[in-house]
VOPAGU-2260 file (C-alpha; in pm, 1 decimal, decimal comma):
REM VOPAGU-2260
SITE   aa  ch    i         X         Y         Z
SITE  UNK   A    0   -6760,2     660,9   -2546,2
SITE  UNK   A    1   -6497,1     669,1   -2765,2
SITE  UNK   A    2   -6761,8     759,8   -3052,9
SITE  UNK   A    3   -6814,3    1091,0   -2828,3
SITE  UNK   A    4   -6439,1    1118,4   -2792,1
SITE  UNK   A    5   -6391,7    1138,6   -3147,8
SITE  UNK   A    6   -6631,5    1433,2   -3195,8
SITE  UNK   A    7   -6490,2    1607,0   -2936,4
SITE  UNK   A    8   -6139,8    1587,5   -3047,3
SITE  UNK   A    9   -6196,0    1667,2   -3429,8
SITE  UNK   A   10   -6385,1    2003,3   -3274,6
SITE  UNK   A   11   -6104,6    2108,9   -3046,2
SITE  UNK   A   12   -5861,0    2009,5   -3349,9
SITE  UNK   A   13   -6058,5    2269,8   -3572,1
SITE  UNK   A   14   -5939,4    2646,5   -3640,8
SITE  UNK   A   15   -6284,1    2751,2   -3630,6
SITE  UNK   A   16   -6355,2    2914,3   -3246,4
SITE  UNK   A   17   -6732,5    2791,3   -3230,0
SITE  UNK   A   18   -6627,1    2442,3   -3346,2
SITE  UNK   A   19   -6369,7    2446,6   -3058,8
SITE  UNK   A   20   -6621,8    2557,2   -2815,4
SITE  UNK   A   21   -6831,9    2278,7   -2903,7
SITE  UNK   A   22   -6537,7    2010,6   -2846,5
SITE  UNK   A   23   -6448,6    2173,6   -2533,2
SITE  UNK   A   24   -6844,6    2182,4   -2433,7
SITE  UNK   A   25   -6882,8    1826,0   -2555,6
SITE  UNK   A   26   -6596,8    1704,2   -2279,2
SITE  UNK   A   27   -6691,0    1924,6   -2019,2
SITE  UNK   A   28   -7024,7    1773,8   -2047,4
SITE  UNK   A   29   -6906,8    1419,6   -2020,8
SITE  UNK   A   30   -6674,5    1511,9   -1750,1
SITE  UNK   A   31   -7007,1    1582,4   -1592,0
SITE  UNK   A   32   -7183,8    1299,1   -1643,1
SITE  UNK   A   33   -6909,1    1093,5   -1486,7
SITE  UNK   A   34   -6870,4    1312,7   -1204,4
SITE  UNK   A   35   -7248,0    1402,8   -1083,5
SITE  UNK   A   36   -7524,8    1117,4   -1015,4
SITE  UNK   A   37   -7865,7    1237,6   -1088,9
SITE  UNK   A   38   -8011,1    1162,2    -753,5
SITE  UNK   A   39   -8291,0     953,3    -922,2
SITE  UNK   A   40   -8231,6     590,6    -748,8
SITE  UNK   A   41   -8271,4     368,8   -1044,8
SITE  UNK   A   42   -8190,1       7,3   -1030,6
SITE  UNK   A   43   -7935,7    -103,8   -1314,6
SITE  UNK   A   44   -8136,5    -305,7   -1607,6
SITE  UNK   A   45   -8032,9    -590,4   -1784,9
SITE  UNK   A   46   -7869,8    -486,7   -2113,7
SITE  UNK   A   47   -7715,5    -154,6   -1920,3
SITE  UNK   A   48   -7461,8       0,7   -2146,8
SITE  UNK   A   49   -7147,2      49,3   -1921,5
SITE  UNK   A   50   -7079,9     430,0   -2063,1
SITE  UNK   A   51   -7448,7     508,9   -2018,6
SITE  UNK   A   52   -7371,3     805,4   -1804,2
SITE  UNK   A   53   -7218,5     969,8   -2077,6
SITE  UNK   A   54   -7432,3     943,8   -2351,6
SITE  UNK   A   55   -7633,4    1249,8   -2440,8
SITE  UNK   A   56   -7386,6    1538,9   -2411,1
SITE  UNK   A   57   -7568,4    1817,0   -2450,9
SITE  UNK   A   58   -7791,9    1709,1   -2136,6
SITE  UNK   A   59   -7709,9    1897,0   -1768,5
SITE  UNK   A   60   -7738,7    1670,7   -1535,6
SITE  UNK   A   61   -7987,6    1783,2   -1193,8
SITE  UNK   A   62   -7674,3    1587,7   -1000,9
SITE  UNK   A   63   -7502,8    1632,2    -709,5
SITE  UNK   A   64   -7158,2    1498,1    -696,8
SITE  UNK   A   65   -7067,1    1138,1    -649,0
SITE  UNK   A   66   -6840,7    1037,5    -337,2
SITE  UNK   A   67   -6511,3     897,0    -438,1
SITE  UNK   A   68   -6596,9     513,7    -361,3
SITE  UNK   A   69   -6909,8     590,3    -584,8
SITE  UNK   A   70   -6668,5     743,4    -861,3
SITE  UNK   A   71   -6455,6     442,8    -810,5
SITE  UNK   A   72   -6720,9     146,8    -923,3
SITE  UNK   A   73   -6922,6     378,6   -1184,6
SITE  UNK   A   74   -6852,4     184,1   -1553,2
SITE  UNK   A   75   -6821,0     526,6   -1688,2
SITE  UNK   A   76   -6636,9     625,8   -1519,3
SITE  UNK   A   77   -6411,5     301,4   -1501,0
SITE  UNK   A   78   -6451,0     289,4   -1909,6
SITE  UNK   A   79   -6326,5     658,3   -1946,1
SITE  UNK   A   80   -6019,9     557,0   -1687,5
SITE  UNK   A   81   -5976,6     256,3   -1972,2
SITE  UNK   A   82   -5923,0     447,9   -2227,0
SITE  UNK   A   83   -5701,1     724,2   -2121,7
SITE  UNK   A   84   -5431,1     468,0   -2059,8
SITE  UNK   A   85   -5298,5     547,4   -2438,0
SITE  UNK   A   86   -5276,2     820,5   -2661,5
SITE  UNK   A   87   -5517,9     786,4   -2876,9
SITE  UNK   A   88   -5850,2     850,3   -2628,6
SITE  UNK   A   89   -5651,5    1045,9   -2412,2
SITE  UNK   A   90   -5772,9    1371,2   -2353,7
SITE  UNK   A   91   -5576,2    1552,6   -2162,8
SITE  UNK   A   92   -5285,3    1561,9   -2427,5
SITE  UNK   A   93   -5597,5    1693,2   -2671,3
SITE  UNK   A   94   -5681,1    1919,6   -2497,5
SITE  UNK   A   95   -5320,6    2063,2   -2397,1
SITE  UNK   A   96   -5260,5    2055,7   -2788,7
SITE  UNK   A   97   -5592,3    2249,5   -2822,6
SITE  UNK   A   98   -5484,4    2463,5   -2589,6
SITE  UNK   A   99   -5102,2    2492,5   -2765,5
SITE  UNK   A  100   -5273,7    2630,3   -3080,6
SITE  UNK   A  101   -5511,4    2886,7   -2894,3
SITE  UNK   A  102   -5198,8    3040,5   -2762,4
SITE  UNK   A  103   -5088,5    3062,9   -3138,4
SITE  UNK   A  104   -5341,3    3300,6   -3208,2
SITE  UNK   A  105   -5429,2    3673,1   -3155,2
SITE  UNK   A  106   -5540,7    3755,5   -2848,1
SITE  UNK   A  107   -5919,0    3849,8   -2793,3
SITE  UNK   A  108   -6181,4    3817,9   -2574,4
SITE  UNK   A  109   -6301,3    3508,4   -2732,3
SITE  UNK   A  110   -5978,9    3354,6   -2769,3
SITE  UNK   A  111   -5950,1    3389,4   -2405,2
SITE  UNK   A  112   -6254,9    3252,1   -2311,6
SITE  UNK   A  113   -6170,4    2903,9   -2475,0
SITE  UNK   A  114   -5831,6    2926,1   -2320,5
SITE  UNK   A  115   -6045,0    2920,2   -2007,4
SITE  UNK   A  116   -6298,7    2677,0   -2104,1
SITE  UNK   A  117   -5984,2    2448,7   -2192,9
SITE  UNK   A  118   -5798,8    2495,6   -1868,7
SITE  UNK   A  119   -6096,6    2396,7   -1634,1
SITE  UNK   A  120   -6117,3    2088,5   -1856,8
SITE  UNK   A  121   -5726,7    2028,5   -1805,9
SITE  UNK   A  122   -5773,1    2030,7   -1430,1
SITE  UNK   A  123   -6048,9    1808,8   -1459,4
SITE  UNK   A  124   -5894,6    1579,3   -1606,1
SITE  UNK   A  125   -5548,0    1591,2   -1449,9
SITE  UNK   A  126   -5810,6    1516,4   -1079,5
SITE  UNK   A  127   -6007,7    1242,3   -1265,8
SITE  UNK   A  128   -5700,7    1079,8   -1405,7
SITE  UNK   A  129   -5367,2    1116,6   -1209,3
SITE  UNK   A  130   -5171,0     935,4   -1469,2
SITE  UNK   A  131   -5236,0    1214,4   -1721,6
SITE  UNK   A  132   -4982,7    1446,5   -1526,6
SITE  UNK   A  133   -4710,2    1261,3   -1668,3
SITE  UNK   A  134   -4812,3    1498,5   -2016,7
SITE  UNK   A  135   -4632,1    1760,8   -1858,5
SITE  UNK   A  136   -4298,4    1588,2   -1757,6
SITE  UNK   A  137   -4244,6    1710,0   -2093,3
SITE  UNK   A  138   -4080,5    2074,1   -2159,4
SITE  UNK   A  139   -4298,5    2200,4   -2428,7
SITE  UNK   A  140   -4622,5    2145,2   -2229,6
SITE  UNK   A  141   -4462,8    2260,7   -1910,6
SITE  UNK   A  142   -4379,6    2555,0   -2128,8
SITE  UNK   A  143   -4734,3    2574,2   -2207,5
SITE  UNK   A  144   -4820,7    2670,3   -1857,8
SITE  UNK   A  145   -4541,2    2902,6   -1784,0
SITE  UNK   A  146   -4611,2    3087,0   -2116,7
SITE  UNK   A  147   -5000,6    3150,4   -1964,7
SITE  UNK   A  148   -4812,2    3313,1   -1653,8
SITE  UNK   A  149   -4678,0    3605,8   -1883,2
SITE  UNK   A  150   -4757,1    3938,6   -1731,3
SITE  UNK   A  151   -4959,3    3986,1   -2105,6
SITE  UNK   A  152   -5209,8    3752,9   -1995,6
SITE  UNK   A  153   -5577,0    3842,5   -1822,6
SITE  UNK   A  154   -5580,8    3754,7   -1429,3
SITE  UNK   A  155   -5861,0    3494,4   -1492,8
SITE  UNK   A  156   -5609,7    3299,0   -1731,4
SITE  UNK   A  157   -5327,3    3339,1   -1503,4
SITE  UNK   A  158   -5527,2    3238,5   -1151,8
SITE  UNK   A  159   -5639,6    2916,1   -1393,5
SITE  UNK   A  160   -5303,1    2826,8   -1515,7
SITE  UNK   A  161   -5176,6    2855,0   -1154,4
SITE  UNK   A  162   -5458,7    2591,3   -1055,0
SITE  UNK   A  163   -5369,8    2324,3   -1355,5
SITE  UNK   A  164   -5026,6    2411,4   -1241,3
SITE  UNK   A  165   -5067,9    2262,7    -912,5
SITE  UNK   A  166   -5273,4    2000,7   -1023,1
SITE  UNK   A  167   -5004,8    1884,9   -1262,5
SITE  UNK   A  168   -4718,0    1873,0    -964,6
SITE  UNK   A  169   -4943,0    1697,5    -751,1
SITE  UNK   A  170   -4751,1    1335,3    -674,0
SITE  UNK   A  171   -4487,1    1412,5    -970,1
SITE  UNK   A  172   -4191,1    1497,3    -838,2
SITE  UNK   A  173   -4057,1    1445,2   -1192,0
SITE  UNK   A  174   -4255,7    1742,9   -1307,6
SITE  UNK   A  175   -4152,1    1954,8   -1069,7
SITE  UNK   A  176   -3812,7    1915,9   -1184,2
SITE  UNK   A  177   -3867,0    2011,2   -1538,2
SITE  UNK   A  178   -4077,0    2322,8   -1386,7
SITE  UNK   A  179   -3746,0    2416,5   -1169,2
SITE  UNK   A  180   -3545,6    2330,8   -1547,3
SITE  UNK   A  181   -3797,4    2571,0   -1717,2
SITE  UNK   A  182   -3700,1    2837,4   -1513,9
SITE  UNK   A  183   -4105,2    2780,6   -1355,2
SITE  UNK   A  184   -3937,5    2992,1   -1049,3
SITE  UNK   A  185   -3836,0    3280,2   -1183,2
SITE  UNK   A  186   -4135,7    3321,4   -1400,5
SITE  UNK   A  187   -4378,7    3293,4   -1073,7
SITE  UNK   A  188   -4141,1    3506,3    -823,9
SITE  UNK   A  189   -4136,9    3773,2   -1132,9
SITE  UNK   A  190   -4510,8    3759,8   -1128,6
SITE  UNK   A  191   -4515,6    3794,0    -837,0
SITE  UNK   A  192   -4338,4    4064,5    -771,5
SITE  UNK   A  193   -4454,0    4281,5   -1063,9
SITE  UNK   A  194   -4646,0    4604,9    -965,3
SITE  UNK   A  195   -4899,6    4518,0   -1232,8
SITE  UNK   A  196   -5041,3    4170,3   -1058,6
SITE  UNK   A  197   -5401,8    4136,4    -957,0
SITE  UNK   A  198   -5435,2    4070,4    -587,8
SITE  UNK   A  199   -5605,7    3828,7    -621,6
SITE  UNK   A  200   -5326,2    3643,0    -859,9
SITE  UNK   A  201   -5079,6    3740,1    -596,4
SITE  UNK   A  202   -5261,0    3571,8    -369,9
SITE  UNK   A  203   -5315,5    3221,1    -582,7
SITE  UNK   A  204   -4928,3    3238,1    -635,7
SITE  UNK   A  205   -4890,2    3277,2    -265,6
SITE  UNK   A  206   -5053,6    2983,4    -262,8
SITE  UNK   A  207   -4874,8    2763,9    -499,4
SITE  UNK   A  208   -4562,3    2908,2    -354,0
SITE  UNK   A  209   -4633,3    2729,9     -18,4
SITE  UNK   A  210   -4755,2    2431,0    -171,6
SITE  UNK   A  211   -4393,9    2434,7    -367,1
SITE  UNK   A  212   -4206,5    2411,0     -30,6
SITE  UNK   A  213   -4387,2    2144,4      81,8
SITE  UNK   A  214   -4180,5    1823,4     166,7
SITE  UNK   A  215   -4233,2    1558,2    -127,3
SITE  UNK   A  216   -4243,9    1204,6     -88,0
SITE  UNK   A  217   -4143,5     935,8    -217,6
SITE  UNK   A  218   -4246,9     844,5    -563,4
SITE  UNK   A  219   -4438,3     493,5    -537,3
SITE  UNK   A  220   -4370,4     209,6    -753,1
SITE  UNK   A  221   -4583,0     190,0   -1027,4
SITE  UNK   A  222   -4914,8     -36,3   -1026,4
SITE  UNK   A  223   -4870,6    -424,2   -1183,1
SITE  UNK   A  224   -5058,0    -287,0   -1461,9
SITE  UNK   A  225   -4917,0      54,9   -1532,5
SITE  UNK   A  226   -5099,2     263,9   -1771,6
SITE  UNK   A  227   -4919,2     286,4   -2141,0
SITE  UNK   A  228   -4946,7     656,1   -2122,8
SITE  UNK   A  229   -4766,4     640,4   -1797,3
SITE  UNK   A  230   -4526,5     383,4   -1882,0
SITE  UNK   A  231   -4369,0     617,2   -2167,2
SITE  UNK   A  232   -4228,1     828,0   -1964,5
SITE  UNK   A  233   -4142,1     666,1   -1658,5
SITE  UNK   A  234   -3906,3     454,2   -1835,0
SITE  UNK   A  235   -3778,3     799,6   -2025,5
SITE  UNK   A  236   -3708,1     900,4   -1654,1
SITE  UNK   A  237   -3551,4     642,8   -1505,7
SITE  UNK   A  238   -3308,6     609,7   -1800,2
SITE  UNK   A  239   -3261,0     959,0   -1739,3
SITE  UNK   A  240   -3141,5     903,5   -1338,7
SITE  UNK   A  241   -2946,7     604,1   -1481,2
SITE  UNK   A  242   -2745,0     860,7   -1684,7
SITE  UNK   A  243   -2661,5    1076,1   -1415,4
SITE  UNK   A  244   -2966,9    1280,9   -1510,1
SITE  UNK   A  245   -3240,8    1449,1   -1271,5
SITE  UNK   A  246   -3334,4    1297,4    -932,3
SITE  UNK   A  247   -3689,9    1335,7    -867,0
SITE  UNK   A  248   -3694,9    1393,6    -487,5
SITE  UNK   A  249   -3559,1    1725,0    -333,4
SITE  UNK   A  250   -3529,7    1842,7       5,9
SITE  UNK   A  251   -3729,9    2129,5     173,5
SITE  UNK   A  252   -3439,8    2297,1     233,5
SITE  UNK   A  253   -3286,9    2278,8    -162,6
SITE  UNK   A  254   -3613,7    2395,1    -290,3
SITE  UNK   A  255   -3606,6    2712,8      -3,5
SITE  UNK   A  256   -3279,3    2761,7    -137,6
SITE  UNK   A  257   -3363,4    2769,1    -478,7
SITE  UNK   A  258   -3662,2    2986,4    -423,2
SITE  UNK   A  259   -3472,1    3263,0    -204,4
SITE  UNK   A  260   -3284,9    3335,8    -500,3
SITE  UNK   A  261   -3575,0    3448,6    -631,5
SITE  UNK   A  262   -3736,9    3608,7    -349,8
SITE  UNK   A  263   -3723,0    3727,8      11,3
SITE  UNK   A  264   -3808,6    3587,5     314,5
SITE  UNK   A  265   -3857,8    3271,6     225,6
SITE  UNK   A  266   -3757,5    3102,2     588,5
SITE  UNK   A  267   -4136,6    3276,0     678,7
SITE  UNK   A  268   -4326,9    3073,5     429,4
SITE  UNK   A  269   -4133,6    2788,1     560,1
SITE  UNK   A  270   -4206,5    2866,7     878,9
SITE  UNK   A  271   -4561,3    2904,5     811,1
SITE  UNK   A  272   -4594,0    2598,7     647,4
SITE  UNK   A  273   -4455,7    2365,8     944,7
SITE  UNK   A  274   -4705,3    2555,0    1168,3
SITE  UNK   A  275   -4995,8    2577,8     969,7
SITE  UNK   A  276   -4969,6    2262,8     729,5
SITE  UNK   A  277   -5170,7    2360,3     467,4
SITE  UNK   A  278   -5253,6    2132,8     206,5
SITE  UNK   A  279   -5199,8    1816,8     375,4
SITE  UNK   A  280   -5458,7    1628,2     246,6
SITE  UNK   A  281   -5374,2    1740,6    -135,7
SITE  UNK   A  282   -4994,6    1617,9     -52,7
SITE  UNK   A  283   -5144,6    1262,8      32,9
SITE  UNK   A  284   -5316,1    1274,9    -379,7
């Protein structure tokens, strides 16, 4: 696997757009091949190579996807989980680098199709490895999603920053203090707001809007074997709370008043949310 990783990342690294199309294909793929079984029941030989499900790249899998207890005891997946605990294999810092230098250069169609491409892949990997999210308790990648919110930016690019968005607060309290530090509020609410929106944007931001007011819970104390990548910067926060700095857990009722500066009638969202409880099961991730 980590052969495979290596192709992938000197692609994405490249300045050549079909190169980094390639590198983005190449992890998308392998994301695949963790994710989907083939539905052929074959028994495991002797000699079986634990990252066998993600050899062959360029191959689509005729899969349906694998139930989370599956997921859990696949060696690929287990190997890929391995190596993500430093920053080396990681790929989710790769690919938000990758995704740094798209932003770097003049906007096209094609440009913004491997902005895309490299924002599904974010997600993906944020879901398949939680420990990745840390990536963004730092400002400049945080930045990196706020900066796809610009009004300047195609709805498609906006509705899939909103997504990785989400999937980047998910269980990191942390983050979602650098995203209040970043200004992340004003730069949804004026989104929001503008004339220009899509609906359909206005809608996703609606969205992560209520999942912002949700209550957040306690952070839980890290594993007996944290992961390296992890471990960074939860010791960079905790010295921070040590120093007087951020605390990680907020109130509803702070984060409605923080968000009413921003916007109206933000006691209905509220409201909406204690009756209708979206997102429960996401809150539990």
């Amino acid at each position: 696997m980590e052969a495979l990783l290596s192709m992938a990342f000197d692609n994405i690294a490249s300045k050549d757009a079909q190169k980094i199309r390639k590198g983005l294909r190449q992890i998308e793929g392998m994301l695949a091949q963790i994710c989907l079984s083939s539905g052929r029941s074959t028994p495991t030989k002797p000699g079986h190579r634990r990252n066998q499900s993600a050899i062959n790249l360029g191959e689509q899998p005729q899969a349906t996807p694998k139930k989370l207890g599956q997921l859990a005891e696949d060696p690929a997946f287990r190997e890929f989980f391995r190596l993500q605990e430093g920053f080396e294999w990681n790929v989710a810092l790769r690919v938000a680098d990758c995704l740094e230098r798209l932003l770097g250069l003049t906007s096209n169609g094609q440009n913004d199709l491997l902005i895309l491409s490299s924002l599904s892949n974010l997600q993906g990997l944020l879901l398949l490895h939680p420990p990745s999210r840390t990536i963004f308790g730092r400002e400049n990648k945080m930045n990196l999603l706020l900066d796809l919110l610009d009004s300047f930016n195609c709805p498609a690019i906006q509705s899939a920053a909103l997504l990785v968005l989400v999937t980047a607060l998910i269980g990191t309290p942390q983050n979602t203090r650098i995203f209040e530090e970043m200004d992340g509020l004003l730069t949804v609410t004026t989104l929001f707001k503008d004339e220009d929106t899509t609906k359909q944007v206005k809608m996703k931001l609606l969205e992560f809007l209520y999942f912002y007011l949700m209550p957040e819970a306690p952070v839980a104390s890290p594993p007996r074997s944290p992961t390296k990548l992890a471990g960074v910067f939860e010791r960079r926060g905790s010295a921070a709370e040590e120093g007087g700095g951020l605390r990680k857990i907020r109130s509803q009722g702070e984060k409605q008043h923080d968000l009413s500066q921003y916007l109206n009638n933000v006691e209905g969202l509220v409201q909406d949310l204690q009756e209708y409880a979206p997102f429960t099961s996401v809150a539990a991730r």
